[in-house]
C-alpha positions as CSV (number, residue, x, y, z in Angstrom):
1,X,25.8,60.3,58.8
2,X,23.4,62.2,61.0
3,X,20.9,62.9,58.1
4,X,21.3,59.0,56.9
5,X,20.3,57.3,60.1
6,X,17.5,60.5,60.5
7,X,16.2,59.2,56.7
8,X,16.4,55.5,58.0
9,X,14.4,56.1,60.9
10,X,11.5,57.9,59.1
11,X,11.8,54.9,56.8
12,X,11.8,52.7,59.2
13,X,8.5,54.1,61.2
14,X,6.6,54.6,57.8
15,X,7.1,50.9,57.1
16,X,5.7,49.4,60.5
17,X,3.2,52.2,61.4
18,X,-0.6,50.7,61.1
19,X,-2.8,51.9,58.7
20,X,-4.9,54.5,60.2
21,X,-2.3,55.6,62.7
22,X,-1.6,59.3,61.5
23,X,-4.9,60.0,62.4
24,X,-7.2,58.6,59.7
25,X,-9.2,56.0,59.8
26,X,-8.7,52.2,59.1
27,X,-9.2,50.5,56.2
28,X,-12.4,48.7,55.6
29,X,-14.1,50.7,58.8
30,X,-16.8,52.6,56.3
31,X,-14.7,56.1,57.1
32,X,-14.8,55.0,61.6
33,X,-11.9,55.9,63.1
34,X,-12.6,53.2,65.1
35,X,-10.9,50.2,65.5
36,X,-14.0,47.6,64.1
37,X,-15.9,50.5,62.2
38,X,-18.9,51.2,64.0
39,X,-19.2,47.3,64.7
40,X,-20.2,46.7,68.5
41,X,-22.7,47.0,71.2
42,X,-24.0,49.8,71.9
43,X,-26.1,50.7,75.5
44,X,-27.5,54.2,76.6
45,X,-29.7,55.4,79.6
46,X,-32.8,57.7,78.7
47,X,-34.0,60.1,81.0
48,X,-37.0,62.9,81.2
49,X,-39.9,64.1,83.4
50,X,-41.6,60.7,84.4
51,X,-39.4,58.4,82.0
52,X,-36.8,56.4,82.8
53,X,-35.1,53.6,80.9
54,X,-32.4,51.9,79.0
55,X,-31.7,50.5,75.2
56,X,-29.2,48.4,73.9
57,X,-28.2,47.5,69.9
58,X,-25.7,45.5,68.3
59,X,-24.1,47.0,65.4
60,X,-22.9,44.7,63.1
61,X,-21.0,45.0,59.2
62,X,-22.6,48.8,58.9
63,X,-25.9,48.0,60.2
64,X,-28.0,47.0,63.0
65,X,-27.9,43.1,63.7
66,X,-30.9,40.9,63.7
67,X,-29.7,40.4,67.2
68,X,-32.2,39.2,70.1
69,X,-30.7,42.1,72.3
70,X,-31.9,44.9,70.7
71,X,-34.0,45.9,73.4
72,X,-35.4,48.8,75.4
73,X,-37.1,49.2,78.9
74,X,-39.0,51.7,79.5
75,X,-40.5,53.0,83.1
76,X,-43.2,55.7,82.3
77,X,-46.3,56.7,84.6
78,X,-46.0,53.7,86.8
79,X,-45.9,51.1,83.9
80,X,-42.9,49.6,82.2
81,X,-42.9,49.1,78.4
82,X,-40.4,46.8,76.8
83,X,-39.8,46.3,72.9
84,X,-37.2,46.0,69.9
85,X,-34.7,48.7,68.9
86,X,-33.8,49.9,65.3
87,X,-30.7,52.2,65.0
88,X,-28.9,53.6,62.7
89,X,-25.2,55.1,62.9
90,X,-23.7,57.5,60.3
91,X,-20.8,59.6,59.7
92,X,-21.4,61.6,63.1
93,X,-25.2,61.0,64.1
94,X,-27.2,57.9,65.4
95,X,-30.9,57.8,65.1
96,X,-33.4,54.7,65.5
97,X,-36.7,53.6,66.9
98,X,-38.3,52.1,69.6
99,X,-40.7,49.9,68.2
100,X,-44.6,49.2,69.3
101,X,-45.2,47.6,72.8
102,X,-47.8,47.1,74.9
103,X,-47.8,47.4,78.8
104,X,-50.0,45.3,81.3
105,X,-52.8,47.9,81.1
106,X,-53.2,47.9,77.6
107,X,-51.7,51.0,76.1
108,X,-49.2,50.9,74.2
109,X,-46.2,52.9,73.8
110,X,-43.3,53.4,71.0
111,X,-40.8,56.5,70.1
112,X,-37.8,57.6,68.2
113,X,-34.1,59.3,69.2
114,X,-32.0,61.3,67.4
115,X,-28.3,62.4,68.4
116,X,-24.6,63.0,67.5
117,X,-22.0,60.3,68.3
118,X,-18.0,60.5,68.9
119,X,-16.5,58.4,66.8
120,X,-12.6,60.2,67.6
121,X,-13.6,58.7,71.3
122,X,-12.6,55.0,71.9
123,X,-16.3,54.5,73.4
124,X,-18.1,55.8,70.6
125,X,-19.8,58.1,73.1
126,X,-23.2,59.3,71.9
127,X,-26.0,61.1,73.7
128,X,-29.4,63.2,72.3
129,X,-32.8,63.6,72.5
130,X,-35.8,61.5,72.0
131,X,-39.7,61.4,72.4
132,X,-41.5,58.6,73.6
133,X,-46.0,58.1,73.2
134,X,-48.2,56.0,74.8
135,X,-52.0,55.1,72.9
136,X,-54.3,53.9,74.8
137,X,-55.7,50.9,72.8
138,X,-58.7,50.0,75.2
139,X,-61.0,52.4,73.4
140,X,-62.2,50.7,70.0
141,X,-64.1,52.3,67.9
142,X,-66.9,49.6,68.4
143,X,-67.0,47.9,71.8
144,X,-70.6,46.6,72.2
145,X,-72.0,43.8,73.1
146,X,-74.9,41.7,74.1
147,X,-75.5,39.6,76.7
148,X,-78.4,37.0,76.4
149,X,-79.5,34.7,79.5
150,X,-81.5,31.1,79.4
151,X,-82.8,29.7,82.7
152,X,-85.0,26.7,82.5
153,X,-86.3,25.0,85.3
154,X,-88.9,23.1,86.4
155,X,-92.5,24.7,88.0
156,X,-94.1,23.4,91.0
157,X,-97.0,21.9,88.4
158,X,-94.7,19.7,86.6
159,X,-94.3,21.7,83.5
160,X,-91.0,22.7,82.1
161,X,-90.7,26.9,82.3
162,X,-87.8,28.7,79.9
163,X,-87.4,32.2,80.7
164,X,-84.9,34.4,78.1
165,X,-83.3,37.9,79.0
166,X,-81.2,39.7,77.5
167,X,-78.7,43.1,77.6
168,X,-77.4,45.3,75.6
169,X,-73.7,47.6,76.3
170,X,-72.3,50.1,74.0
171,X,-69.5,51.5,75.4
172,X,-67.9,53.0,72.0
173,X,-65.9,56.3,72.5
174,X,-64.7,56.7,69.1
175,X,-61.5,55.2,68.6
176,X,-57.7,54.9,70.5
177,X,-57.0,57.3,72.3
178,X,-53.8,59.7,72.9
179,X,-52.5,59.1,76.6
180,X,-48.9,61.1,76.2
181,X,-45.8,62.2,74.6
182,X,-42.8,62.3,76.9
183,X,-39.9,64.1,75.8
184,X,-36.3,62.4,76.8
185,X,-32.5,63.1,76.7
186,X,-30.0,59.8,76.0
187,X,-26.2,59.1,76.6
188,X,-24.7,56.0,75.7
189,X,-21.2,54.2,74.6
190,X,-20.2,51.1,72.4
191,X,-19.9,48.7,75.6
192,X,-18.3,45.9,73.5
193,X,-16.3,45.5,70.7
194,X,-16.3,42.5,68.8
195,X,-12.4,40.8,68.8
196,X,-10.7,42.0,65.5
197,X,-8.6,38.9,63.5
C-alpha cells in the first residue's frame, strides 16, 4: 500500500511539475533558464577613473529591440556624452557598443563592453569591463578660410570711393585628433520582465 500511494505521488508530481522545473530551462527560452529567455530590460552603471554613467537595452525575441531606450549617458572630463546602445546576450556573456556621439564641445566619444552574465540568477545579473574614446573632431584636415571686406562710401569731393581688403587663415593641424581612452568596469540586472501569457 505504502509503495502504491509512494508510485502515485511521484506520478502525480511528474504530471503537474512545469517544464523547466528540475532545473533546466524552459521551453522556447533559446537554452535561458530564465523565465522569458533573455527577453527584458536590462540597465547597468559604468564606473572608472573620470567616467561615470549608465546604459539601458531592451532585449527582445533573442535580440536587441529597435527600442527608443537604448541609451547611454555618459559623464567624462566635465562633459556628458549621450547616444544608442547595441548589445548582444549569449549563452553566458553580454557584449555591445556604445555608438558615436558628440558632446557640446565638439568631440565625440563612443566605446564597447564585454562581460559575463548570470542567467541561474532571477536578475540576470551581469557586470564587466569596458573602454570608452573621445575624438576630437574640431581639427579638420583643412580649416582655412578667407575673409574679404567691401566698404564704399562717399569722399568729401563727391566721388564714390570702394576700398577692398582681404585675409587669409589656415589653421590646419592635420586631421581629428585623439583626446582619450577611458577604461571602465559595468554591473547591471534585467530590471523588467516583459508579462509572460
Amino acid at each position: 500500500m505504502i509503495k502504491a500511494a509512494a508510485s502515485l505521488l511521484v506520478l502525480f508530481a511528474a504530471a503537474t511539475a512545469q517544464a523547466g522545473s528540475f532545473g533546466g530551462p524552459p521551453p522556447f527560452t533559446n537554452g535561458s533558464p530564465l523565465p522569458t529567455g533573455d527577453d527584458g530590460v536590462y540597465q547597468a552603471s559604468m564606473r572608472g577613473k573620470n567616467l561615470s554613467g549608465i546604459f539601458t537595452f531592451t532585449y527582445s525575441s533573442g535580440a536587441v529591440s529597435s527600442s527608443s531606450s537604448n541609451n547611454y549617458y555618459v559623464f567624462v572630463n566635465g562633459q556628458v556624452y549621450s547616444g544608442s546602445v547595441q548589445a548582444s546576450i549569449s549563452t553566458s556573456s553580454i557584449s555591445g557598443v556604445l555608438d558615436t556621439s558628440s558632446s557640446a564641445s565638439g568631440v565625440t566619444g563612443s566605446g564597447y563592453f564585454n562581460g559575463s552574465i548570470d542567467k541561474n540568477s532571477s536578475t540576470a545579473a551581469f557586470d564587466g569591463d569596458g573602454k570608452f574614446t573621445l575624438v576630437d573632431g574640431n581639427d579638420s584636415a583643412d580649416s582655412s578660410y578667407s575673409t574679404t571686406t567691401t566698404h564704399t562710401y562717399t569722399s568729401s569731393d563727391g566721388s564714390t570711393v570702394t576700398e577692398t581688403s582681404s585675409q587669409s587663415t589656415d589653421s590646419s593641424t592635420g586631421g581629428p585628433t585623439f583626446a582619450g581612452s577611458y577604461n571602465f568596469k559595468f554591473q547591471g540586472v534585467r530590471a523588467y520582465i516583459p508579462a509572460t501569457d
